[in-house]
Structures are given as structure tokens and as C-alpha cells.
C-alpha positions in Angstrom: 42.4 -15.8 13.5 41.0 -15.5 17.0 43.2 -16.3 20.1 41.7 -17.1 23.6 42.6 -17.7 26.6 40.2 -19.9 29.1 40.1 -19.9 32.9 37.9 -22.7 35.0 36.8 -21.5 38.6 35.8 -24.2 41.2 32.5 -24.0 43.7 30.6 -26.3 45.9 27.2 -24.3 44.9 26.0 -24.1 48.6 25.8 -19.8 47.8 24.4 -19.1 44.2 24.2 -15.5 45.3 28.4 -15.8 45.4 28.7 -17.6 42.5 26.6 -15.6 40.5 28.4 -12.1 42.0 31.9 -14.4 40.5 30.1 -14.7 37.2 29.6 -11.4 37.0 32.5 -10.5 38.2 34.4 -12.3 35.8 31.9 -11.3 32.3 32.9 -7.9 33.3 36.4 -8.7 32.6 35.5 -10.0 29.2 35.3 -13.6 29.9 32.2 -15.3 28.8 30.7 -18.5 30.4 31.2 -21.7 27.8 30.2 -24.4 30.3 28.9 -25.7 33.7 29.9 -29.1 34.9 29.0 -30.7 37.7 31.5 -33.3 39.3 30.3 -35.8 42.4 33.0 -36.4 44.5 33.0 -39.8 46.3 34.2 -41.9 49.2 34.8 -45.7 49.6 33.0 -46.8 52.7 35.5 -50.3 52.3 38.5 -49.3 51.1 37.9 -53.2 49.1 35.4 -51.7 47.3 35.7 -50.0 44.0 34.2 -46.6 43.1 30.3 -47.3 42.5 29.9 -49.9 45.1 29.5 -48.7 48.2 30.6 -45.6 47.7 29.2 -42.3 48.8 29.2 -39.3 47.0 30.8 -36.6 49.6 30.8 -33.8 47.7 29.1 -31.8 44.5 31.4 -29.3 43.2 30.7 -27.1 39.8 33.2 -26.2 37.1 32.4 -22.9 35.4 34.0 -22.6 31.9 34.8 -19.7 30.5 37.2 -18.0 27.6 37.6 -14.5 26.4 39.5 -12.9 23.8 43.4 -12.3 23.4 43.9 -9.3 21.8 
């Protein structure tokens, strides 16, 4: 049976040139990219206010997924 091992590395996307030199970076250690997600980070203008109304979003940061092999 297969074993992994999964790491998740963080960016704000502004350089694709840097996050492309991390992806390679990292698939030449063996780790292979599963997933990336996108997450909006926001802000409450009014603190009364839940998320959604009047909110702002502050922030796009991307969540790169990857797993490679134990052996």
C-alpha cells in the first residue's frame, strides 16, 4: 500500500513567476501538485455586521496542494 505525505504552501499570487519557480522547486523534490484553492480574506467595515454584509474582501491568497511518496 502507498504512503504519502502532503505539504500546503501559502501565496498571495501578486508574482506567478515566484510561484511557479516554488512549484518547480518543490516537483523536483518529488511532490506533485493535487490542488489550487483560492481563499478571499475579508474585513467587516462595522464590526455589527456579519461576514457578507458589508464586508470587504482584503486579501486573495492561493493554497497549493501537493503529496509525494513515502518510501
Amino acid at each position: 500500500m502507498a504512503k504519502w505525505e502532503y505539504t500546503i504552501r501559502t501565496t498571495t499570487g501578486e508574482d506567478m513567476d515566484e510561484d511557479m519557480e516554488m512549484m518547480n522547486e518543490l516537483g523536483a523534490e518529488g511532490w506533485e501538485l493535487l490542488q489550487v484553492v483560492n481563499t478571499e480574506v475579508f474585513v467587516d467595515a462595522d464590526n455589527g455586521h456579519e461576514e457578507g454584509q458589508d464586508s470587504e474582501v482584503v486579501e486573495v491568497l492561493f493554497n497549493y496542494f501537493f503529496k509525494r511518496s513515502i518510501d
